[in-house]
VEXDREN-2710 file (C-alpha; in Angstrom, 1 decimal):
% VEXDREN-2710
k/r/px/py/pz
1/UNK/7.6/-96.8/-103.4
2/UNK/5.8/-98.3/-106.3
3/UNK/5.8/-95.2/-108.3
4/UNK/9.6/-94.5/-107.7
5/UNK/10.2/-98.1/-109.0
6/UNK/8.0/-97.3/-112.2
7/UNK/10.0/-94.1/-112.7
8/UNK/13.3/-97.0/-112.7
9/UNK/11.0/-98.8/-115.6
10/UNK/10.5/-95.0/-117.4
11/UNK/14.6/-94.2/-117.2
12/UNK/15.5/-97.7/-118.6
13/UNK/13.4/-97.5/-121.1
14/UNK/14.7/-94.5/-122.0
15/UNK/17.7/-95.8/-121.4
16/UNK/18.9/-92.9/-119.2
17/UNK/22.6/-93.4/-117.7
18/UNK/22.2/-91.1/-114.6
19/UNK/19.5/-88.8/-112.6
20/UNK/19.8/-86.7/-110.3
21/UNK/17.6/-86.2/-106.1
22/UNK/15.7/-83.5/-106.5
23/UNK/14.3/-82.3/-103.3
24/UNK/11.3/-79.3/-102.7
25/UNK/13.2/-76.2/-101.9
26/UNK/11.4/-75.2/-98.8
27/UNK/11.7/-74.9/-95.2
28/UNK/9.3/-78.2/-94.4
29/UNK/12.1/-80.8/-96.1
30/UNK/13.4/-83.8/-93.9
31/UNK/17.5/-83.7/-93.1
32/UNK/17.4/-86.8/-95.0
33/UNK/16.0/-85.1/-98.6
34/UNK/18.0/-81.9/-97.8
35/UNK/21.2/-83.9/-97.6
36/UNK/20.6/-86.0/-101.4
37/UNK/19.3/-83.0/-102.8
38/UNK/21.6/-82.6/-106.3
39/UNK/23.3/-85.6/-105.7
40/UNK/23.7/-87.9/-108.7
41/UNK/23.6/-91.6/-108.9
42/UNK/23.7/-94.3/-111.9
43/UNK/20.6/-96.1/-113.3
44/UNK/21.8/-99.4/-112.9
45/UNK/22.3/-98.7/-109.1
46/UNK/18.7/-97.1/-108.8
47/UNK/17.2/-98.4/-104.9
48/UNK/14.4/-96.5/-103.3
49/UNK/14.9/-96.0/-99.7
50/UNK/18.5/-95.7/-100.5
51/UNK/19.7/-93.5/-103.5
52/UNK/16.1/-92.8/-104.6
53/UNK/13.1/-91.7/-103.0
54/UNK/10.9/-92.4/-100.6
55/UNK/13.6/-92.2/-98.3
56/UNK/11.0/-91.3/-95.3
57/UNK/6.9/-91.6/-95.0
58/UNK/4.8/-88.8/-96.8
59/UNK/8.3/-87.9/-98.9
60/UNK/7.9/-85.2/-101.4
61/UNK/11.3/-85.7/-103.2
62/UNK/11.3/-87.2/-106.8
63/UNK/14.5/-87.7/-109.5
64/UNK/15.4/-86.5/-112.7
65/UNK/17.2/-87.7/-115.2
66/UNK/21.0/-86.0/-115.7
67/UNK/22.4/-85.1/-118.7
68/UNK/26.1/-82.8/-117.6
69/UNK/25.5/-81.0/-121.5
70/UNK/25.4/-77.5/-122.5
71/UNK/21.8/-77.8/-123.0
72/UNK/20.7/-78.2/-119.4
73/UNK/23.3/-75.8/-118.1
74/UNK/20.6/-72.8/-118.2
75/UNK/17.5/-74.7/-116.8
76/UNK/16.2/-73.8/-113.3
77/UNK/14.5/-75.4/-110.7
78/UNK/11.2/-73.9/-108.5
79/UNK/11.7/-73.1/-104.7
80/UNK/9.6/-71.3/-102.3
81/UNK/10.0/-68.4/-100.4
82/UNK/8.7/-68.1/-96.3
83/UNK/5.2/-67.2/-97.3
84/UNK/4.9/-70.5/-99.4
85/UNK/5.5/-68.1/-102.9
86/UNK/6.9/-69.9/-105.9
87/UNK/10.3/-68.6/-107.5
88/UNK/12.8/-69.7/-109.5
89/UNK/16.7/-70.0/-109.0
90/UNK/19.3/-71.9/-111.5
91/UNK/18.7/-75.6/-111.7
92/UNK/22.3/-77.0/-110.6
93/UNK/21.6/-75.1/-107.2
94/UNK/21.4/-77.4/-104.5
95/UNK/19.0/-77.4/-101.1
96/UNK/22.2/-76.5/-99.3
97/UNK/23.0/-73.5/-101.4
98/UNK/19.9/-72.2/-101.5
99/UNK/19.1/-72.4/-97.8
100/UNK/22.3/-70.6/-97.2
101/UNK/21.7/-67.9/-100.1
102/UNK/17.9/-67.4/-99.5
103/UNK/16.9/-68.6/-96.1
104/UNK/20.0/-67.8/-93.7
105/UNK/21.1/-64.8/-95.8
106/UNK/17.2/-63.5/-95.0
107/UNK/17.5/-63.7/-91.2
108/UNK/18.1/-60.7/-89.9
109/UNK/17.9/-61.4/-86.5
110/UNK/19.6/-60.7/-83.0
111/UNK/22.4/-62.6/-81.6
112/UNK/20.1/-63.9/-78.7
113/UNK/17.5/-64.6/-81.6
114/UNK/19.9/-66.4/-83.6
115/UNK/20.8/-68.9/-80.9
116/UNK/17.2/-69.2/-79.9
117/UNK/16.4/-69.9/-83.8
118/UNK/18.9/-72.3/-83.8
119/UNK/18.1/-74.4/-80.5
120/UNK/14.1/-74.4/-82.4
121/UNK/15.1/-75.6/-85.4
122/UNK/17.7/-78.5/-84.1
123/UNK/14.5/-79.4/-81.8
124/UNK/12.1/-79.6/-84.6
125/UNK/14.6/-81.4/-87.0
126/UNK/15.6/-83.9/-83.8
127/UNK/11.6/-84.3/-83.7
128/UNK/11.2/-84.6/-87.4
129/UNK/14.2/-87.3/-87.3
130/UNK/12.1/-89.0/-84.5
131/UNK/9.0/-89.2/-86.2
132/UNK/10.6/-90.5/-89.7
133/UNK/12.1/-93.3/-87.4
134/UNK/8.9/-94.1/-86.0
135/UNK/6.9/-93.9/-89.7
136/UNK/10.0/-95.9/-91.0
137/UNK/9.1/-99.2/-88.7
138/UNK/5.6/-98.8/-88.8
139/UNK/6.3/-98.8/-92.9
140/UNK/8.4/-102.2/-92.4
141/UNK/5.3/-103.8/-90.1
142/UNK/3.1/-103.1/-92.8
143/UNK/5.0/-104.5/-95.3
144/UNK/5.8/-107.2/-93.4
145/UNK/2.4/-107.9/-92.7
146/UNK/1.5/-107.8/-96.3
147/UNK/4.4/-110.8/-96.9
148/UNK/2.4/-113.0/-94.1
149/UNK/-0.6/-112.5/-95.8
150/UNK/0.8/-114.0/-99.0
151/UNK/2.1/-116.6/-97.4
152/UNK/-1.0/-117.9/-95.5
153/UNK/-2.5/-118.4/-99.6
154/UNK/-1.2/-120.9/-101.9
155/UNK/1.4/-119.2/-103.6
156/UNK/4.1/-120.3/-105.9
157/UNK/7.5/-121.0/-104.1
158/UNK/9.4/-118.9/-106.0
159/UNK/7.1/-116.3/-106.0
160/UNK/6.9/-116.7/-101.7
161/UNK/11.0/-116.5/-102.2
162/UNK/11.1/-113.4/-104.3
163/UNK/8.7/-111.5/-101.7
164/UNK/11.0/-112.8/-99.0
165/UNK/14.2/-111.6/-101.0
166/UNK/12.1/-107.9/-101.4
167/UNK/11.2/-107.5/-98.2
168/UNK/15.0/-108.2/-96.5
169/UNK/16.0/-105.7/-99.1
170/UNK/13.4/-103.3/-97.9
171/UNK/14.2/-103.7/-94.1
172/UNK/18.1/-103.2/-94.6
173/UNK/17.8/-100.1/-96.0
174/UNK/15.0/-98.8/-93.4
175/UNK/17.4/-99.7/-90.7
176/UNK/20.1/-98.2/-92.3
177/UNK/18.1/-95.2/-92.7
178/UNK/16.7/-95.6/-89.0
179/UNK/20.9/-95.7/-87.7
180/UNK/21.4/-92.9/-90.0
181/UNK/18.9/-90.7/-88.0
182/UNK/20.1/-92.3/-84.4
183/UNK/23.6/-91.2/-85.3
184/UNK/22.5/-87.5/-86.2
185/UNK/20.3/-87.5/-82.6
186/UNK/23.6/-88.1/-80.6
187/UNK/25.7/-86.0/-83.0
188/UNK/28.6/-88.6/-84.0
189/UNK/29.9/-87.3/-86.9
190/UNK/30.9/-90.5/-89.6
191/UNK/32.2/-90.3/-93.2
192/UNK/31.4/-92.7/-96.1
193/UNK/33.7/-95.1/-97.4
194/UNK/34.9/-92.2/-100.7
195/UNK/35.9/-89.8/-98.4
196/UNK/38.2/-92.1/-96.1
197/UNK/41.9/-90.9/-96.4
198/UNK/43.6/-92.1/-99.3
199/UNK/46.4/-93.3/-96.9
200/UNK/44.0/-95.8/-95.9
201/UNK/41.7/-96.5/-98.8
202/UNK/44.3/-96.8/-101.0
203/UNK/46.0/-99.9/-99.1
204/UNK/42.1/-101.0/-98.8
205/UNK/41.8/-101.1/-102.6
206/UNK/45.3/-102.6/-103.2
207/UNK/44.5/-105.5/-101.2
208/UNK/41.1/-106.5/-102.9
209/UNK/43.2/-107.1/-105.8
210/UNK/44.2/-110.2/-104.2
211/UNK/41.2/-111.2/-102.2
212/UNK/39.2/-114.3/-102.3
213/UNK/36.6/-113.6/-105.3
214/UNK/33.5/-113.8/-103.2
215/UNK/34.9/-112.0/-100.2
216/UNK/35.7/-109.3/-103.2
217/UNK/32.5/-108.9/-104.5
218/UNK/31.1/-108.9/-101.0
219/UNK/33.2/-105.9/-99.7
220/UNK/32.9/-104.0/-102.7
221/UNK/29.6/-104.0/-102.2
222/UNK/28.8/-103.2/-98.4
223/UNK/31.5/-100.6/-98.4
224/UNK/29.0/-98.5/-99.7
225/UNK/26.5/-98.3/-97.1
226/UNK/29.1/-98.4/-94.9
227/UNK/30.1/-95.5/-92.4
228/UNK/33.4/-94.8/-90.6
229/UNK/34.8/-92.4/-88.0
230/UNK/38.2/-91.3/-87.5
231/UNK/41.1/-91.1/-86.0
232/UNK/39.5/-93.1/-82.7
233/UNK/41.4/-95.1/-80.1
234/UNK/40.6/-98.7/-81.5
235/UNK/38.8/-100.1/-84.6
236/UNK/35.6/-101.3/-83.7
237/UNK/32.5/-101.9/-85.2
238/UNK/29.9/-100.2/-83.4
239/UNK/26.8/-102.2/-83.6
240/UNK/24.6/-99.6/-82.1
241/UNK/24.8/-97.0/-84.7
242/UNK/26.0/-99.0/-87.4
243/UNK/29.8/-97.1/-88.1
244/UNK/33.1/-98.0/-88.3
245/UNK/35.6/-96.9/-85.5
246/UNK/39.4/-96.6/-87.4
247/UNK/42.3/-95.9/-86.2
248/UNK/44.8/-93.6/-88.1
249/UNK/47.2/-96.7/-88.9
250/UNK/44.7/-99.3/-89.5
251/UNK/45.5/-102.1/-91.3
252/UNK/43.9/-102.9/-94.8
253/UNK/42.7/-106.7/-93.3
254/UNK/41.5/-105.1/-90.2
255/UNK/38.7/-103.1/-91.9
256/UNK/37.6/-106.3/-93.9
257/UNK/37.4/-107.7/-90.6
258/UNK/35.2/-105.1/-89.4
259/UNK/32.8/-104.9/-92.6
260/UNK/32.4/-108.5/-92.0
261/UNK/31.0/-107.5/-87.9
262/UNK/28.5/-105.2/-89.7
263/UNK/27.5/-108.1/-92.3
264/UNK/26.6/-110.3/-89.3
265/UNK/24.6/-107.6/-87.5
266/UNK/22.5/-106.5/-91.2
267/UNK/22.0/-110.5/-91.9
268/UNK/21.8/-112.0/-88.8
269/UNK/24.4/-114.6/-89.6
270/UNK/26.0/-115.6/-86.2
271/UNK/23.2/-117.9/-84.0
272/UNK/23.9/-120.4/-80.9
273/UNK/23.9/-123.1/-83.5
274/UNK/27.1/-121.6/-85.1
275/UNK/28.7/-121.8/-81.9
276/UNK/28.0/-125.1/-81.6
277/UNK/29.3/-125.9/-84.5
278/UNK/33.0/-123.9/-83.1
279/UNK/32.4/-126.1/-79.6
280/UNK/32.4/-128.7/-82.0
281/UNK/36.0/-127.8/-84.1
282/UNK/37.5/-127.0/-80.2
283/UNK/36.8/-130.6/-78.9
284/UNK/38.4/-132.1/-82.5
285/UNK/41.3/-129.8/-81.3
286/UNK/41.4/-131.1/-78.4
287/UNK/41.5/-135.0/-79.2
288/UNK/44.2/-134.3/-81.7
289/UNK/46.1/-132.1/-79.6
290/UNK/45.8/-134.5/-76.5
291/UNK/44.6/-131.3/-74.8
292/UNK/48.3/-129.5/-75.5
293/UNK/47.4/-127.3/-78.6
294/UNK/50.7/-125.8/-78.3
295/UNK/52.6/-128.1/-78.9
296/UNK/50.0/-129.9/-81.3
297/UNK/50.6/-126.4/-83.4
298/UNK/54.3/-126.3/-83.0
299/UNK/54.7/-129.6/-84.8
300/UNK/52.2/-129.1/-87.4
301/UNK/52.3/-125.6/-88.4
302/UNK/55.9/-125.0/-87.1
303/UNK/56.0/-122.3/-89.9
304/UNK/53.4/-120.1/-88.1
305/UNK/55.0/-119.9/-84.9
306/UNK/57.5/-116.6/-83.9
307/UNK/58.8/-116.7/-80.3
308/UNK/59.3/-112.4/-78.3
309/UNK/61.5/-111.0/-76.2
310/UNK/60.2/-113.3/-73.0
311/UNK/60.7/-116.9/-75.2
312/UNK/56.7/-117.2/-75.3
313/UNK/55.1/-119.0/-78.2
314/UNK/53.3/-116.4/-80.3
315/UNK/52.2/-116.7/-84.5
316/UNK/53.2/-114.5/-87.3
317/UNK/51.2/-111.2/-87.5
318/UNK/49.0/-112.7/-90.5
319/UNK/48.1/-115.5/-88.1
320/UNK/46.0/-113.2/-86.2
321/UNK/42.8/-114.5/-86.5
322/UNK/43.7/-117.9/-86.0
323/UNK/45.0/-116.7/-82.3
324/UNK/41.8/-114.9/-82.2
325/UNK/39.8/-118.0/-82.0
326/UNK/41.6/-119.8/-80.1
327/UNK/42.0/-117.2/-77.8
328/UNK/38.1/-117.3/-77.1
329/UNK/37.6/-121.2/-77.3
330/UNK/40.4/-121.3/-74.5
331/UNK/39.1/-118.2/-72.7
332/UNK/42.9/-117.3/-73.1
333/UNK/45.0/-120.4/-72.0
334/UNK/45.8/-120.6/-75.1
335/UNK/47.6/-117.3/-76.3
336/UNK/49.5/-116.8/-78.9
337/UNK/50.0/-112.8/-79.7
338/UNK/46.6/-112.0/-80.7
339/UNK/43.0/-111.8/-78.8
340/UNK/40.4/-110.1/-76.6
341/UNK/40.5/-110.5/-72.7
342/UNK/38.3/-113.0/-71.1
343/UNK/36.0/-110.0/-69.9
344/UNK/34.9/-109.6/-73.5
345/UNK/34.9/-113.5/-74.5
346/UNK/32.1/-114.4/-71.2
347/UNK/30.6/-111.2/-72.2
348/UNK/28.1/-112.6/-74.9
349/UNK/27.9/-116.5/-75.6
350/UNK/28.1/-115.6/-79.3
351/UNK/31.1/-113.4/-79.2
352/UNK/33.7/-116.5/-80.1
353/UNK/31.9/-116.9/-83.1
354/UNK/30.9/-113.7/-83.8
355/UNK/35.2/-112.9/-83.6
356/UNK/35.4/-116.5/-86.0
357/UNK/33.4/-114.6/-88.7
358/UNK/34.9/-111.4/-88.5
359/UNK/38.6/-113.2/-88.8
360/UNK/37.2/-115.3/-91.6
361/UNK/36.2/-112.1/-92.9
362/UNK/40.3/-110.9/-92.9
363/UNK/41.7/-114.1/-93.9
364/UNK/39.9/-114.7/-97.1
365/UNK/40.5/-111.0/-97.5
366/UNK/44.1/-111.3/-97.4
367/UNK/43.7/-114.9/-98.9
368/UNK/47.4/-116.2/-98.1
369/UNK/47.6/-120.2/-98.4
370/UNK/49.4/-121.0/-95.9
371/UNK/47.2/-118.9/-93.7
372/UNK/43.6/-120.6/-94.9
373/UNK/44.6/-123.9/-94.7
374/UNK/45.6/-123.6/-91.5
375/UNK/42.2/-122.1/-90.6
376/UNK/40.2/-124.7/-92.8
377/UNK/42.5/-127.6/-91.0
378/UNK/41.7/-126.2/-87.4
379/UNK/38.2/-125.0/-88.1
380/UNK/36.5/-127.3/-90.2
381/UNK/32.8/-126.9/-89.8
382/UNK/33.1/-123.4/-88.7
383/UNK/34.8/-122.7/-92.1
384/UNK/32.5/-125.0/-94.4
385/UNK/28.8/-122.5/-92.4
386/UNK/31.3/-119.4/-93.3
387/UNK/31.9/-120.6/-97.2
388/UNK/28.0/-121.3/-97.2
389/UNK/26.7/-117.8/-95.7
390/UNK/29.1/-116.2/-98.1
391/UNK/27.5/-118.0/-101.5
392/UNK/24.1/-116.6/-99.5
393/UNK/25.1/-112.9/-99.1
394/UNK/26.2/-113.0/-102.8
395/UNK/22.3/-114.0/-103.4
396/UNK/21.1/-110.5/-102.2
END
């Protein structure tokens, strides 16, 4: 770690723009170093663990810097053949090239042999991913043990901060790592944000435009650790594995609001006290409304309210959220087009808030007027904790 932060000091100096992962061509390398090798990433985004190594315990990949000239175009790289014998093939050859030209190309072996090989080598990478995992977390305990330690002397508060600020750093991006490997184990396929379909990133992009400025910045961000499958039947965020479920029409808001799921589950950011504080903007409801909400809405937000086909009171699509919420604080007596079933809401204690935070996540994303004060009026001190964890993840 501290030497792949040095070689950060080294390229700035420099002042090198770009490098490139450059993984050991040989058959011992992690799927994690196999799958950076030759990719190339900008100095001023430089984070071990994540686009630079150590991405694992014991990792033998390093960087280099990248210049795309004519000068580097005839440079090669060493690799090593199955007895552990050096060679050299062209530089701009990546791990997955090369173990298709000189390992698999090599293996002249049965059919039955084949599908033995195969089953052996998905077993020793599932064991290799298992063991990384395990390294991974005992890497964070030690770490973490190291920030106590500093702690328990008299150090400087700002200094105490900055390890704190470090060490959150270091444990997102092991966990990310650790979901990375889970995900390969149960063989769910994801994509990253750059490879979405331009039918729905495009929309994505077009709408940040006119986001809120922190809720910008904030999305512009995570969207880059952040992985999605599709088409599936709903959009979800899967907490488990730490992806994005899409479906083939969803909406531009909708996957703001689901960024903003995985923001609570990296930061922690939804806690029983933050449902109090909902309880607390329900029972203001209440004494205004004179426990009838409905009709407490239909005479101050009149402009929000749509009726369907069966005369019931429902609020314009980009009222959604709103009808969310209430939709959980009411455990559905109060319905208005949009929410979960009550199965879902008594589910989890925290899941009314947790729903809050992902809809405050969409509405500041679409960032409509009309729309936010509503939300501000209704949700007072759920909205003032949401304004304040947003100035925090802008900290990080």
């Amino acid at each position: 770690f501290f030497a792949s932060a040095s070689r950060k000091e080294t390229y700035d100096k420099l002042e090198v723009k770009q490098y490139k992962i450059l993984a050991v061509l040989d058959t011992k390398t992690s799927t994690i170093c196999r799958d950076m090798d030759g990719k190339v990433f900008d100095v001023k985004d430089y984070q071990p663990g994540l686009n630079a190594n150590p991405f694992h315990a014991n990792c033998r990949t390093t960087t280099t810097p990248y210049f795309n000239d004519k000068f580097t175009q005839q440079q090669e790289r060493a690799a090593r053949d199955e007895n552990g014998k050096t060679y050299y093939v062209p530089a701009n050859m990546t791990y997955k090239e090369w173990y298709n030209k000189s390992v698999e190309s090599n293996r002249k072996v049965s059919a039955k042999q084949n599908i033995d090989n195969t089953e052996s080598l998905h077993k020793q990478q599932m064991k290799q991913l298992q063991d990384i995992a395990q390294q991974q977390k005992e890497q964070l305990e030690q770490l973490q043990n190291v920030i106590n330690q500093q702690k328990q002397k008299k150090v400087d508060i700002f200094e105490e901060q900055q390890a704190d600020d470090i060490l959150k750093k270091i444990k997102k991006n092991i966990n990310r790592n650790i979901k990375s490997i889970q995900r390969q184990q149960k063989g769910i396929t994801t994509i990253s944000y750059d490879d979405l379909p331009e039918n729905i990133k495009n929309p994505f992009e077009k709408g940040l435009e006119y986001a809120n400025a922190d809720t910008k910045v904030i999305l512009q961000e995570q969207i880059k650790h952040t992985q999605f499958a599709l088409p599936c039947e709903k959009n979800a965020y899967n907490r488990t594995f730490d992806y994005i479920k899409l479906k083939s029409d969803v909406s531009p808001s909708t996957i703001a609001h689901e960024i903003f799921h995985q923001l609570d589950e990296e930061n922690d950011i939804i806690k029983s006290r933050v449902a109090k504080l909902l309880q607390e903007d329900y029972e203001r409801i209440l004494y205004l409304s004179q426990d009838d909400i409905k009709s407490y809405l239909l005479k101050h937000f009149k402009y929000a309210i749509i009726y369907n086909l069966r005369n019931e009171m429902n609020v314009k699509e980009k009222y959604r959220g709103i009808s969310d919420i209430l939709s959980g604080l009411t455990r559905n007596g109060v319905y208005l087009g949009y929410g979960h079933d009550n199965e879902y809401w008594d589910e989890d204690e925290l899941n009314v808030a947790k729903e809050a935070w992902g809809q405050y996540g969409r509405i500041t994303y679409t960032n409509d007027d009309e729309v936010l004060e509503m939300f501000e009026y209704l949700f007072p001190n759920f909205y003032q904790y949401a304004i304040i964890k947003t100035k925090d993840l802008l900290k990080e």
